[in-house]
PyMOL Python script that loads the backbone (N, CA, C, O; Angstrom):
from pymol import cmd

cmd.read_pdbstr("""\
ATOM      1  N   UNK A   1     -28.320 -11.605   6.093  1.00  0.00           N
ATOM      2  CA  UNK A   1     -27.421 -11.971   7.164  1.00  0.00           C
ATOM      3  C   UNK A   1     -27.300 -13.488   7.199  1.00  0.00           C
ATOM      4  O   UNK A   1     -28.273 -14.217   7.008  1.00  0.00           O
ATOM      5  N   UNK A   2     -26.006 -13.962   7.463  1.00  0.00           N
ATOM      6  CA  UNK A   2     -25.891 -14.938   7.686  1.00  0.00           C
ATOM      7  C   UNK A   2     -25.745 -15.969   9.144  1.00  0.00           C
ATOM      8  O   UNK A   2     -24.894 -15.661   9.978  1.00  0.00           O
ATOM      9  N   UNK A   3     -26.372 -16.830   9.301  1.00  0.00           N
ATOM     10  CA  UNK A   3     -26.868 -17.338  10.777  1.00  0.00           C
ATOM     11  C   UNK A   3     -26.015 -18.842  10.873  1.00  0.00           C
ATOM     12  O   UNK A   3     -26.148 -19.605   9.917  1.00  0.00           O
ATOM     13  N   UNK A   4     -25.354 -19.159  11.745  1.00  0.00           N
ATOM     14  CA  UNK A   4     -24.942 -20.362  12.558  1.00  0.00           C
ATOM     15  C   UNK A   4     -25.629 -21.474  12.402  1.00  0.00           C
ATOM     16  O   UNK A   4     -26.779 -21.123  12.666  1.00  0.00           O
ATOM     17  N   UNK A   5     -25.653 -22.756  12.102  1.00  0.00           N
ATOM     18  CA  UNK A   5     -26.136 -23.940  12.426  1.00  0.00           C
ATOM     19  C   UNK A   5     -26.415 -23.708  13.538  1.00  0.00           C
ATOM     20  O   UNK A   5     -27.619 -23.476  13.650  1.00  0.00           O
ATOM     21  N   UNK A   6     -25.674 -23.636  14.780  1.00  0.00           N
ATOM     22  CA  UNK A   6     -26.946 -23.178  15.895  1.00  0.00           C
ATOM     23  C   UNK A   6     -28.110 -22.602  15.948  1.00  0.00           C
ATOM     24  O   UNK A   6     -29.159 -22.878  16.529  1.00  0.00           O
ATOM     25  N   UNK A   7     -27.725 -21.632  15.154  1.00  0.00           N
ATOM     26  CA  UNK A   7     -28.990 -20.609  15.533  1.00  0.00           C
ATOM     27  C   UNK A   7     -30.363 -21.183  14.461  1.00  0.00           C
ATOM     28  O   UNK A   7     -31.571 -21.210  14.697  1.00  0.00           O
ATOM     29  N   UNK A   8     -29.821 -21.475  13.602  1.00  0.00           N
ATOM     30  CA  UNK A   8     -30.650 -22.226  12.727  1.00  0.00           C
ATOM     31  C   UNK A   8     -31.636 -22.993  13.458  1.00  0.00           C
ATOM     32  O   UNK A   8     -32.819 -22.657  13.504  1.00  0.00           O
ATOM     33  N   UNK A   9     -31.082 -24.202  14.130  1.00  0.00           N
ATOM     34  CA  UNK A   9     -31.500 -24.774  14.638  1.00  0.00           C
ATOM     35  C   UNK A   9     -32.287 -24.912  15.797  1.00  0.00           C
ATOM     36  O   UNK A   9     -33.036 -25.805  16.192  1.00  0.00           O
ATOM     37  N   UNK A  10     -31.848 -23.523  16.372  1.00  0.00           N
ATOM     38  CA  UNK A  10     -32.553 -22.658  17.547  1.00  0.00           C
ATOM     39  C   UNK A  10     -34.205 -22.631  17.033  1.00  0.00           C
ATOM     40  O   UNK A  10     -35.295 -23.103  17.355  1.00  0.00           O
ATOM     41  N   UNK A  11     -33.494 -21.608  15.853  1.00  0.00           N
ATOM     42  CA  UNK A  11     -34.975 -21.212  15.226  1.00  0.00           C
ATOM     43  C   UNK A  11     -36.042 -22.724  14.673  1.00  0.00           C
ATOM     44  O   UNK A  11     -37.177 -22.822  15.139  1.00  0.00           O
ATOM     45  N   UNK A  12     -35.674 -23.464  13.982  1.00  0.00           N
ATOM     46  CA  UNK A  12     -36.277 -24.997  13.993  1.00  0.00           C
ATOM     47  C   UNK A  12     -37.135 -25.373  14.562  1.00  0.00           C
ATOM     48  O   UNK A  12     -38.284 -25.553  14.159  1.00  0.00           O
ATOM     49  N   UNK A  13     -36.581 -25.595  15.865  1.00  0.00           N
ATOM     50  CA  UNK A  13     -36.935 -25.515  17.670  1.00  0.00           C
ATOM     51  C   UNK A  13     -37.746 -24.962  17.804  1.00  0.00           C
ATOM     52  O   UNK A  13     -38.690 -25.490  18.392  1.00  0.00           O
ATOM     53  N   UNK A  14     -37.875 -23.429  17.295  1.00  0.00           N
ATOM     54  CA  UNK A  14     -39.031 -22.590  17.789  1.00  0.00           C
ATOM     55  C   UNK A  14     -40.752 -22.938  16.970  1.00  0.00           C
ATOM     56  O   UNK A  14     -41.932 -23.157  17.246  1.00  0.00           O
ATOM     57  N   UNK A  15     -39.707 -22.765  15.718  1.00  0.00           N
ATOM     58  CA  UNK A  15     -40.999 -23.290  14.679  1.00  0.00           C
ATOM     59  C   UNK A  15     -41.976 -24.832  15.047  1.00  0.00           C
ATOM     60  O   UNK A  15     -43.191 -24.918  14.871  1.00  0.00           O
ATOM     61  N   UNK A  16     -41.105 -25.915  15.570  1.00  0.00           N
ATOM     62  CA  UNK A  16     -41.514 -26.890  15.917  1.00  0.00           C
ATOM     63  C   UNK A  16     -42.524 -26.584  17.059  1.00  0.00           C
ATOM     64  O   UNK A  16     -43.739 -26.785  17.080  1.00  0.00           O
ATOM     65  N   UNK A  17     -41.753 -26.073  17.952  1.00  0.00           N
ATOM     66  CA  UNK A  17     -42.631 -25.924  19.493  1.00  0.00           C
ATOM     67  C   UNK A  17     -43.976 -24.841  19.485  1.00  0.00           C
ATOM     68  O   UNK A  17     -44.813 -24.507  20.323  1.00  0.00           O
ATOM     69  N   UNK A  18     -43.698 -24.497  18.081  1.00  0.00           N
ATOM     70  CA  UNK A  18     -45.258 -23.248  17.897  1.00  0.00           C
ATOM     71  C   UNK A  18     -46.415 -24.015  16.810  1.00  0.00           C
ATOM     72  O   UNK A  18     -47.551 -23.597  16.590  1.00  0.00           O
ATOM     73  N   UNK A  19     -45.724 -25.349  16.163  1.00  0.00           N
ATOM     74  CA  UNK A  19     -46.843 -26.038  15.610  1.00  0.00           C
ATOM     75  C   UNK A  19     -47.220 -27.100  16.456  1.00  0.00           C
ATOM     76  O   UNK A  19     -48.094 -27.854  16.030  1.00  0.00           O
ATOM     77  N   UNK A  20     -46.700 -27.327  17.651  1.00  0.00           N
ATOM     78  CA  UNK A  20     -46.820 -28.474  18.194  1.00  0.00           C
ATOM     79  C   UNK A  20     -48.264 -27.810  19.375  1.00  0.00           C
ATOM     80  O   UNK A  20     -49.354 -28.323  19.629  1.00  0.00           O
ATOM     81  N   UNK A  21     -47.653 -26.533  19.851  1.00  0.00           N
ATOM     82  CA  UNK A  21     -48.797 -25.575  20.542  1.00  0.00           C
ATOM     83  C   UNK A  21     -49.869 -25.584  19.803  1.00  0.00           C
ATOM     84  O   UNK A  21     -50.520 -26.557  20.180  1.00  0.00           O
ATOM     85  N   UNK A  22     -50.460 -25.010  18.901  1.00  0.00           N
ATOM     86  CA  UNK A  22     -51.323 -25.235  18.050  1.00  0.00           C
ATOM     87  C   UNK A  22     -51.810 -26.428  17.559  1.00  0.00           C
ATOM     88  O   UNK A  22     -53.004 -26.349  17.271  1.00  0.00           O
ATOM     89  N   UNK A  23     -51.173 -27.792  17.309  1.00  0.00           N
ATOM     90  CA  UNK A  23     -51.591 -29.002  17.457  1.00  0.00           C
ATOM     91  C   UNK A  23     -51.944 -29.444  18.800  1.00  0.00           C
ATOM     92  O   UNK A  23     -52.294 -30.624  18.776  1.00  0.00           O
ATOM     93  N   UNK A  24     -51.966 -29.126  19.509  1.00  0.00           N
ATOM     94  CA  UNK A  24     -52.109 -29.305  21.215  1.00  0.00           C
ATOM     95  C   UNK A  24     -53.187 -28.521  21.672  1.00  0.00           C
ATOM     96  O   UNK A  24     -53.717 -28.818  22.743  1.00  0.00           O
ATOM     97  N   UNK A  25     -53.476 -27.826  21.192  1.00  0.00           N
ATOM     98  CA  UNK A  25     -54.483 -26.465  21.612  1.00  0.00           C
ATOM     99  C   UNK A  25     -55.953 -26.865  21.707  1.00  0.00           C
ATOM    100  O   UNK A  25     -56.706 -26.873  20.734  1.00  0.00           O
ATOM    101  N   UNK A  26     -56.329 -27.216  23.025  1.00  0.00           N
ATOM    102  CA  UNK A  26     -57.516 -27.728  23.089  1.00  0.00           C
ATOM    103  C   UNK A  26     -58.999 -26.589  22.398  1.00  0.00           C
ATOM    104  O   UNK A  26     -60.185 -26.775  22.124  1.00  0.00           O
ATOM    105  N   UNK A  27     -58.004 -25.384  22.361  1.00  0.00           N
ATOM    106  CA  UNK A  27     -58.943 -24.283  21.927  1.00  0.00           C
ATOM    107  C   UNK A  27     -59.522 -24.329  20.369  1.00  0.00           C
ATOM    108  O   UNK A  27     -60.604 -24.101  19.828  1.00  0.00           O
ATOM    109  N   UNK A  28     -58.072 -24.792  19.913  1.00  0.00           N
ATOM    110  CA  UNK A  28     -57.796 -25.046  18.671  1.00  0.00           C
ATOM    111  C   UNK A  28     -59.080 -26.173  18.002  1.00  0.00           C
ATOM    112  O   UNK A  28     -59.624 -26.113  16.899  1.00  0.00           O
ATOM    113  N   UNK A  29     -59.303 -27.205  19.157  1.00  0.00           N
ATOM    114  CA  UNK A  29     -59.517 -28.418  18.645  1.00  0.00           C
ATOM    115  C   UNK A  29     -60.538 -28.334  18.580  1.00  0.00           C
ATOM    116  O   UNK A  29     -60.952 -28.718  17.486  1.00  0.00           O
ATOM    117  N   UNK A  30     -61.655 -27.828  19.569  1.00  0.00           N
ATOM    118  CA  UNK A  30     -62.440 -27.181  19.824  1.00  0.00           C
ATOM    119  C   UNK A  30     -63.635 -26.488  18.569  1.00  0.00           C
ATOM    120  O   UNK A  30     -64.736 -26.796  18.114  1.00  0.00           O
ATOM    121  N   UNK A  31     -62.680 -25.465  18.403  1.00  0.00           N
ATOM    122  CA  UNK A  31     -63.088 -24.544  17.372  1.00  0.00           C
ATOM    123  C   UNK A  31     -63.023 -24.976  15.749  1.00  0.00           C
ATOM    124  O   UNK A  31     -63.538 -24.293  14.864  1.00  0.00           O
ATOM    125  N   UNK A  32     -62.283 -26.257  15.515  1.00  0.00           N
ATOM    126  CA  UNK A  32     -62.318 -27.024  14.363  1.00  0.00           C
ATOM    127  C   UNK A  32     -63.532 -28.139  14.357  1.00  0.00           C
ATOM    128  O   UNK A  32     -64.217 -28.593  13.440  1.00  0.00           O
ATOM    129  N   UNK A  33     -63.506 -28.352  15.597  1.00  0.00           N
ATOM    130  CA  UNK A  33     -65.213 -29.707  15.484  1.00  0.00           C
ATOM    131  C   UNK A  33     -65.930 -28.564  15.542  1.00  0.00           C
ATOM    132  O   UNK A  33     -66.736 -28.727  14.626  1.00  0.00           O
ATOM    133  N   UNK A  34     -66.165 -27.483  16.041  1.00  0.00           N
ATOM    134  CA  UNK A  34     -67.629 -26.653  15.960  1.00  0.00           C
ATOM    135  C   UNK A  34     -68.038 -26.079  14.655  1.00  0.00           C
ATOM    136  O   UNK A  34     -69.206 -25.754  14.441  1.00  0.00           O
ATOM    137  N   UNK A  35     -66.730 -25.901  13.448  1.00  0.00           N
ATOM    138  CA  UNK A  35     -66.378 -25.758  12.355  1.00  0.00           C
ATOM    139  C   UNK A  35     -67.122 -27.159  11.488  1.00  0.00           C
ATOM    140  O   UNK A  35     -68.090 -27.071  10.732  1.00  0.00           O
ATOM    141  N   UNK A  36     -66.353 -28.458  11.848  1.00  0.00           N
ATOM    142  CA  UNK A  36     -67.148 -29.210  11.569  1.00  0.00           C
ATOM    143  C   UNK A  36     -68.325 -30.132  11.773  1.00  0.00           C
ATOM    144  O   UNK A  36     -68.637 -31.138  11.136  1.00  0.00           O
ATOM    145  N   UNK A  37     -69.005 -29.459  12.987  1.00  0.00           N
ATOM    146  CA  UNK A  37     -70.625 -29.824  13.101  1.00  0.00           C
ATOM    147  C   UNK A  37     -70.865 -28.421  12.033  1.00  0.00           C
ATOM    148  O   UNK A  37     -71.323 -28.960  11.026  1.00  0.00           O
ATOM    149  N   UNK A  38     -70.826 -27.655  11.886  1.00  0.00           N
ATOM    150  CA  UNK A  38     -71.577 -26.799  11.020  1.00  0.00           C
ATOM    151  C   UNK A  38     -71.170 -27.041   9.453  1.00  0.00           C
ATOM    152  O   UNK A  38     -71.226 -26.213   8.543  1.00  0.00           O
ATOM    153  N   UNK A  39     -70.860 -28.040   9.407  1.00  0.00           N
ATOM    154  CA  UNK A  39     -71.031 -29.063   7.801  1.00  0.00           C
ATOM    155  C   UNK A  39     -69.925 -28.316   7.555  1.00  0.00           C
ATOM    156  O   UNK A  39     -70.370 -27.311   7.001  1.00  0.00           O
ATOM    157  N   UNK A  40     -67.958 -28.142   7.696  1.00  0.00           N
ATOM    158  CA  UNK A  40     -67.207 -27.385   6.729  1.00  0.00           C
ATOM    159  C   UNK A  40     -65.861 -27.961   7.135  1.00  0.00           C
ATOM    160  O   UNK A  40     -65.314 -27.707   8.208  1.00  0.00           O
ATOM    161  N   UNK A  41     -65.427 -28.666   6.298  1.00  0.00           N
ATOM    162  CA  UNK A  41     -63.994 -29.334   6.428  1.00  0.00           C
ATOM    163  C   UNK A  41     -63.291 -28.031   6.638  1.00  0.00           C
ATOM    164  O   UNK A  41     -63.894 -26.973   6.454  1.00  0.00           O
ATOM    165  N   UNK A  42     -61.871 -28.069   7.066  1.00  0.00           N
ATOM    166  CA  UNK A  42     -61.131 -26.705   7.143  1.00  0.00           C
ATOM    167  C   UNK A  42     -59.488 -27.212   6.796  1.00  0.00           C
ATOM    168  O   UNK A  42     -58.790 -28.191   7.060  1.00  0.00           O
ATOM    169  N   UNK A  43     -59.378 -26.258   6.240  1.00  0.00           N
ATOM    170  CA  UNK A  43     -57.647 -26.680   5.468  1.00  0.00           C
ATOM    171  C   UNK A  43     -56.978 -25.339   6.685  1.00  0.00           C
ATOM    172  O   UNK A  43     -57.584 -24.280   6.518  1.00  0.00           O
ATOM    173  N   UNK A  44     -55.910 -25.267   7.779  1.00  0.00           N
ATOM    174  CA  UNK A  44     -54.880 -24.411   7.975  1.00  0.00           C
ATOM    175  C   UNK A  44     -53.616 -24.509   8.049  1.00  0.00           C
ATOM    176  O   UNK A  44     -52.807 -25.330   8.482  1.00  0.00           O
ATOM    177  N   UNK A  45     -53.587 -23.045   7.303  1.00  0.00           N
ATOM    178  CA  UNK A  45     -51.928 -23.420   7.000  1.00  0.00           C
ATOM    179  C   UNK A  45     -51.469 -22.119   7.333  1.00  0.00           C
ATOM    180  O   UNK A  45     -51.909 -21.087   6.827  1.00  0.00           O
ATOM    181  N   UNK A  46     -50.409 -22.197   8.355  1.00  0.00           N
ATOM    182  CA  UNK A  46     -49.827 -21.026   9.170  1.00  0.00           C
ATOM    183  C   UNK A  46     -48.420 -20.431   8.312  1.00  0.00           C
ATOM    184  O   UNK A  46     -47.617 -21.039   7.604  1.00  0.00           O
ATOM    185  N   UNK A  47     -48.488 -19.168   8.652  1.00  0.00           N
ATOM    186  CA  UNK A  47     -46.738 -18.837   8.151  1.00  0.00           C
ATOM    187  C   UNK A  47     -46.072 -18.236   8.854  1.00  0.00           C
ATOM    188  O   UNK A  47     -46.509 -17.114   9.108  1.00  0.00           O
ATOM    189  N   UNK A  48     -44.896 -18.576   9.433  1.00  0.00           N
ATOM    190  CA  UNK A  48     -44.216 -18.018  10.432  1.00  0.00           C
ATOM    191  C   UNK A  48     -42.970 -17.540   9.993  1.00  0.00           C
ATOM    192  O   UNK A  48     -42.172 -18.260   9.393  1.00  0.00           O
ATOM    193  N   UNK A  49     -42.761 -16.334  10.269  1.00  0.00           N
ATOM    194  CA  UNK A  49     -41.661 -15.707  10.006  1.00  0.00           C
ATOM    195  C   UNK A  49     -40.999 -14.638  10.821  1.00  0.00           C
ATOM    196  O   UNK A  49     -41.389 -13.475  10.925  1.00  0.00           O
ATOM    197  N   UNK A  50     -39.503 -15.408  11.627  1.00  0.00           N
ATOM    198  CA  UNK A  50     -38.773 -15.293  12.039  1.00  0.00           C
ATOM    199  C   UNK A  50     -37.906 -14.171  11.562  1.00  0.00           C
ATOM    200  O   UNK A  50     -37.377 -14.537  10.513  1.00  0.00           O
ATOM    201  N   UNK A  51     -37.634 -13.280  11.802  1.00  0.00           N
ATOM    202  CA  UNK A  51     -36.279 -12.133  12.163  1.00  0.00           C
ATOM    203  C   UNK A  51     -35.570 -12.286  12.327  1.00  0.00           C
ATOM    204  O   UNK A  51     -35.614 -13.497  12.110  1.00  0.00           O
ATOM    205  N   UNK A  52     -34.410 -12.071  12.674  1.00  0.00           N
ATOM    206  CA  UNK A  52     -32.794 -12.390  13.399  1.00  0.00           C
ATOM    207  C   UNK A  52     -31.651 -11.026  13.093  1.00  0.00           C
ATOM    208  O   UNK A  52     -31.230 -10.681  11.989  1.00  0.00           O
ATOM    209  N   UNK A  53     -31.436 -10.621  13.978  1.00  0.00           N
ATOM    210  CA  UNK A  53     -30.549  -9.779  13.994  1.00  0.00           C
ATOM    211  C   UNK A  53     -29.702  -9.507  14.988  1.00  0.00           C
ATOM    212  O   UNK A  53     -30.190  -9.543  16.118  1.00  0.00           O
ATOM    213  N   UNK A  54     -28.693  -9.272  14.897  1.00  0.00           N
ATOM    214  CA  UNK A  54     -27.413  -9.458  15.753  1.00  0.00           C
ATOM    215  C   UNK A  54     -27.776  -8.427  16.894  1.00  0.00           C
ATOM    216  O   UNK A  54     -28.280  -7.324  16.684  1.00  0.00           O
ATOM    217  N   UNK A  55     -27.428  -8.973  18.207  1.00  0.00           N
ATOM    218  CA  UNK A  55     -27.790  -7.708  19.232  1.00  0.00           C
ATOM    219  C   UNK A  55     -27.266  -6.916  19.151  1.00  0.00           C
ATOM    220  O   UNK A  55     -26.232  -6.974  18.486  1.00  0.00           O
ATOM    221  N   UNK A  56     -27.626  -5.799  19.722  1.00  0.00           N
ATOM    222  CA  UNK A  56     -27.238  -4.332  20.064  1.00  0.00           C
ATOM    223  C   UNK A  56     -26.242  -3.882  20.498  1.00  0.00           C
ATOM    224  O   UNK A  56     -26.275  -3.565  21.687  1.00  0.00           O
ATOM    225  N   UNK A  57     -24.792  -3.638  19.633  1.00  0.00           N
ATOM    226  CA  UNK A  57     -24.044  -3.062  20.579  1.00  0.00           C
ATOM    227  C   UNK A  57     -23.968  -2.485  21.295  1.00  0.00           C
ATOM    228  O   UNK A  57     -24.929  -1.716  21.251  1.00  0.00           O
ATOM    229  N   UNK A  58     -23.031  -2.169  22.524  1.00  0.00           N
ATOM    230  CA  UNK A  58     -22.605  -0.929  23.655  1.00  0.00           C
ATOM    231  C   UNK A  58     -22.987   0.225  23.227  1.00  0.00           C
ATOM    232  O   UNK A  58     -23.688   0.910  23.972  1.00  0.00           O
ATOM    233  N   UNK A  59     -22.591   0.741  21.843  1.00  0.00           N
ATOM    234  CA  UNK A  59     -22.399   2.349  21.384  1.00  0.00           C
ATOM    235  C   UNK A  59     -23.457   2.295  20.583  1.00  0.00           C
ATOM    236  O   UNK A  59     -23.455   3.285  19.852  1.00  0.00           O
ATOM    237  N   UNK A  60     -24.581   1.422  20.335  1.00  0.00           N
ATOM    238  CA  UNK A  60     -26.025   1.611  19.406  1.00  0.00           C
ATOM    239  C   UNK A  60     -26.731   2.247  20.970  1.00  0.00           C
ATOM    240  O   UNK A  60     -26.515   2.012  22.159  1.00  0.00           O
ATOM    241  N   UNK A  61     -27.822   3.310  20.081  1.00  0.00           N
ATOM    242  CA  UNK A  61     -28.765   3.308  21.462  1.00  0.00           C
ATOM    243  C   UNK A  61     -29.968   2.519  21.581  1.00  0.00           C
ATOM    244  O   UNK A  61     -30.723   2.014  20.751  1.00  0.00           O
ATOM    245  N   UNK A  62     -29.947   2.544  22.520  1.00  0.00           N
ATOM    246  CA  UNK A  62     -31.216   1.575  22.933  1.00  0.00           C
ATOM    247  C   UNK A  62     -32.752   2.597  23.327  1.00  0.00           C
ATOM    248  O   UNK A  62     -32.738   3.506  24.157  1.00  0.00           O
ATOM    249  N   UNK A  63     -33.636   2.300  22.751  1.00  0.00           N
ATOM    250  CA  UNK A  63     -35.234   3.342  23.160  1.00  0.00           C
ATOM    251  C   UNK A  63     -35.599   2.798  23.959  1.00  0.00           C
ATOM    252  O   UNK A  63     -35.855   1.594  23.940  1.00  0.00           O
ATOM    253  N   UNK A  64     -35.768   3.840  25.243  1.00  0.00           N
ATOM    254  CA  UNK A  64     -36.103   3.295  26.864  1.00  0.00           C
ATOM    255  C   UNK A  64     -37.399   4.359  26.877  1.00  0.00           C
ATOM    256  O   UNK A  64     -37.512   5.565  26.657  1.00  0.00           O
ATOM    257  N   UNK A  65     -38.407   3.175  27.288  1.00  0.00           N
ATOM    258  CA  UNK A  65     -39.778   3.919  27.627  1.00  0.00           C
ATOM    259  C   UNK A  65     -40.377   4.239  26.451  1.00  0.00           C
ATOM    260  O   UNK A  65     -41.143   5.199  26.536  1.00  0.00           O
ATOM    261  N   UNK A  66     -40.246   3.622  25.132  1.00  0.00           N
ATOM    262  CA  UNK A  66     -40.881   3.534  24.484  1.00  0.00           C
ATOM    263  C   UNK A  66     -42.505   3.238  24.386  1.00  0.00           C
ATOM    264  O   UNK A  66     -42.855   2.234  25.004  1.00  0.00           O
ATOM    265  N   UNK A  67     -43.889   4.206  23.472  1.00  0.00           N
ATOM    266  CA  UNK A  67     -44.869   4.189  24.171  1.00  0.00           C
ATOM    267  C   UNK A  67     -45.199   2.784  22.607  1.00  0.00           C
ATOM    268  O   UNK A  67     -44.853   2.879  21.429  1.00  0.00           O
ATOM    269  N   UNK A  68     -45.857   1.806  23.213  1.00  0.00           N
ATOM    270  CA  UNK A  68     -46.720   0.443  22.511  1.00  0.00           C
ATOM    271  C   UNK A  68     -48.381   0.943  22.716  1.00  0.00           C
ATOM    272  O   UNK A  68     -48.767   1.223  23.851  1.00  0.00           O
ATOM    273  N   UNK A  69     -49.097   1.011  21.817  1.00  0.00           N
ATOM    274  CA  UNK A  69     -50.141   1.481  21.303  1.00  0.00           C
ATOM    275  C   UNK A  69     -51.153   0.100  21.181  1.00  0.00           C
ATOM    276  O   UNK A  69     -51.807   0.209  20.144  1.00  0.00           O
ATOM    277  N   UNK A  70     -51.488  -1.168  21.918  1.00  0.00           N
ATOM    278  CA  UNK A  70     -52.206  -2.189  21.669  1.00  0.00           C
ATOM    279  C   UNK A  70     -53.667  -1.817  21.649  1.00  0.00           C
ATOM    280  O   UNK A  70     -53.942  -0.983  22.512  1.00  0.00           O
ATOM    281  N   UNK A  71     -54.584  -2.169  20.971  1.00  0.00           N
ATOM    282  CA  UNK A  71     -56.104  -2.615  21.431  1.00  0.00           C
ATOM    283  C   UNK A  71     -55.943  -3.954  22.277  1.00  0.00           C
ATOM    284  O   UNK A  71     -55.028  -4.672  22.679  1.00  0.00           O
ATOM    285  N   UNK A  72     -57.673  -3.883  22.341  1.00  0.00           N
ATOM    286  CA  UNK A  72     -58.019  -4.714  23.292  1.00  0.00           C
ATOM    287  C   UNK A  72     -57.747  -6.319  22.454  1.00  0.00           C
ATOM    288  O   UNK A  72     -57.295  -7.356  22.939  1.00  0.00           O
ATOM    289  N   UNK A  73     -58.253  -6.013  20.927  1.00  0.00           N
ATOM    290  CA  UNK A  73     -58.073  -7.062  20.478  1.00  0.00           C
ATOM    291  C   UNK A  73     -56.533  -7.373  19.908  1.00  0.00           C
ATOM    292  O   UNK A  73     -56.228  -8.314  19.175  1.00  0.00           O
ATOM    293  N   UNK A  74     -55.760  -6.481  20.362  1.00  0.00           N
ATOM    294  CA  UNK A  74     -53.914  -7.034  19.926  1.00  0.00           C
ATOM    295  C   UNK A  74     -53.387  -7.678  21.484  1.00  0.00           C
ATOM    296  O   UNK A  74     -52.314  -8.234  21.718  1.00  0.00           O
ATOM    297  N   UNK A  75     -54.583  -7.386  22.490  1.00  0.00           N
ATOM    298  CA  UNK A  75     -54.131  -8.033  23.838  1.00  0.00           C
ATOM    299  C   UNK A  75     -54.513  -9.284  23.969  1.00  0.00           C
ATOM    300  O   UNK A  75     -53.883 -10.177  24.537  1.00  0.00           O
ATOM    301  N   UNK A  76     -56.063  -9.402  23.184  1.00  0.00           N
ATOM    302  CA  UNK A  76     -56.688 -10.976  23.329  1.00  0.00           C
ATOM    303  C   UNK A  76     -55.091 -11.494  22.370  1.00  0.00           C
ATOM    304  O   UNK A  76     -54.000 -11.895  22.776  1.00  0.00           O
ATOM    305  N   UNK A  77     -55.403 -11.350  21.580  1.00  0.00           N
ATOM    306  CA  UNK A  77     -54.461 -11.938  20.359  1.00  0.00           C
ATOM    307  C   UNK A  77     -52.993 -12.604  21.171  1.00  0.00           C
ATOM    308  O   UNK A  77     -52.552 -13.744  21.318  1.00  0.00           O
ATOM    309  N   UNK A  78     -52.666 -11.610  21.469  1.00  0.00           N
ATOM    310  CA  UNK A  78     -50.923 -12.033  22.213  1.00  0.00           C
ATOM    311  C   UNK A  78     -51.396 -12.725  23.488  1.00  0.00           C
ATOM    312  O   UNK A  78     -50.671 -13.506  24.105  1.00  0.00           O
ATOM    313  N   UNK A  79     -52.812 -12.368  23.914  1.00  0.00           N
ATOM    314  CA  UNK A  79     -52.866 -13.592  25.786  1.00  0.00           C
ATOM    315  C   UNK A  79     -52.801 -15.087  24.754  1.00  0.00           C
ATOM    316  O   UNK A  79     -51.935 -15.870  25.143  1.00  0.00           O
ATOM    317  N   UNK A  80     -53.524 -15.515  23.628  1.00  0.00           N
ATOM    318  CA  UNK A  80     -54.069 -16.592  23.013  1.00  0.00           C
ATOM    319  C   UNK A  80     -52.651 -17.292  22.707  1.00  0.00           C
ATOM    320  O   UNK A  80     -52.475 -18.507  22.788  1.00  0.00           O
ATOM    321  N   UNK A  81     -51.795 -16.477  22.392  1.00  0.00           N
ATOM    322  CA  UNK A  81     -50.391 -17.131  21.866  1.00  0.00           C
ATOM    323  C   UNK A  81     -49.130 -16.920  22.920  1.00  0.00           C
ATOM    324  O   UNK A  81     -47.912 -16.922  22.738  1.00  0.00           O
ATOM    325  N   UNK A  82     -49.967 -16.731  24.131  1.00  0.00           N
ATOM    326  CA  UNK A  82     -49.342 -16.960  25.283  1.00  0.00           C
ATOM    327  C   UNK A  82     -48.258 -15.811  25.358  1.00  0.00           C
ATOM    328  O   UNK A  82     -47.203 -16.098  25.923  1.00  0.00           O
ATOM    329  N   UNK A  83     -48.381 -14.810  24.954  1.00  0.00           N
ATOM    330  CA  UNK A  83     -47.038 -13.913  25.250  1.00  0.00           C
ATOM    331  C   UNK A  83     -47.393 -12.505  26.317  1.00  0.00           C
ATOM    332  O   UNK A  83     -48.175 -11.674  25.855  1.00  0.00           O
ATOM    333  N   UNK A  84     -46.998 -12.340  27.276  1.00  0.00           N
ATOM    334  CA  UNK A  84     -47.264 -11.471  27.939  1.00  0.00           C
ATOM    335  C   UNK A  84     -46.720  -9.842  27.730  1.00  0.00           C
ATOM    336  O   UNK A  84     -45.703  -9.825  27.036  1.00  0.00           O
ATOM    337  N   UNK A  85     -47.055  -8.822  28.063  1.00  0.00           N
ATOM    338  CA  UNK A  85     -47.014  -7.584  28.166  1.00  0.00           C
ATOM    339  C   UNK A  85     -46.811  -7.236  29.447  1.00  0.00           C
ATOM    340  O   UNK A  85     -47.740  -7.388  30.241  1.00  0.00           O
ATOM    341  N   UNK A  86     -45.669  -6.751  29.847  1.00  0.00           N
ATOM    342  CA  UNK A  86     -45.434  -6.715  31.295  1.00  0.00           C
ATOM    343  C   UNK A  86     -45.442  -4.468  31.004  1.00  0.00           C
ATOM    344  O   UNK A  86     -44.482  -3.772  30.675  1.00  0.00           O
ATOM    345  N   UNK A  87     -46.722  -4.073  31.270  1.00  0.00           N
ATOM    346  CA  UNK A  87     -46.772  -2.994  31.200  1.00  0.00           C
ATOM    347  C   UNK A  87     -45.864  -1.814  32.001  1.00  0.00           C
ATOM    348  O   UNK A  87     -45.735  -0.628  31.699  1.00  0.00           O
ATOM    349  N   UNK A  88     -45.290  -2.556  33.111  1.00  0.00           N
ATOM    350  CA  UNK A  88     -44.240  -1.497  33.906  1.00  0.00           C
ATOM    351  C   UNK A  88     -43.356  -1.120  33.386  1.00  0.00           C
ATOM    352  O   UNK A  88     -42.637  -0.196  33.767  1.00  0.00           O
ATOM    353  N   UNK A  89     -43.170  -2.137  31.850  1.00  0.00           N
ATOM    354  CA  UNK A  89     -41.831  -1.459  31.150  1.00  0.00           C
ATOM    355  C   UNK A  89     -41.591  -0.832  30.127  1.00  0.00           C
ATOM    356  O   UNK A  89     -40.444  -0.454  29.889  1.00  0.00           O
TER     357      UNK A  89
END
""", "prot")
cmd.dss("prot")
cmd.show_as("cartoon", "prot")
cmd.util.cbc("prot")
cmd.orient("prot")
């Protein structure tokens, strides 16, 4: 599919503002000096990959009440990267 200089740039935006979180992440920073008091330089390198697909038309259906199957540890995971689960829906 082909995407807009906007949207491009949308996406950019996103990528920027999710390495900048992670450069910012006192958790982050944290867990790299405790890394290196225990004698071990650390190389990370993230890969992010973005989707894009045109919304949903009128006459596509949409799955309402669909059941999401998380553990406990796919909940830590998504609280850490800040994204919420609003379970009423």
């Amino acid at each position: 599919m082909e995407i807009d200089d906007d949207a491009k740039e949308i996406v950019r935006e996103i990528g920027s503002a999710i390495n900048e979180s992670v450069e910012n992440s006192t958790k982050v920073a944290e867990a790299i000096e405790r890394l290196r008091e225990a004698g071990y330089e650390m190389e990370l390198t993230l890969r992010l990959e973005i989707g894009l697909r045109p919304h949903a038309g009128d006459d596509e259906a949409v799955t309402d009440g669909a059941a999401l199957d998380l553990t406990e540890e796919d909940l830590q995971v998504l609280q850490r990267m800040k994204i919420r689960i609003d379970p009423e829906k």
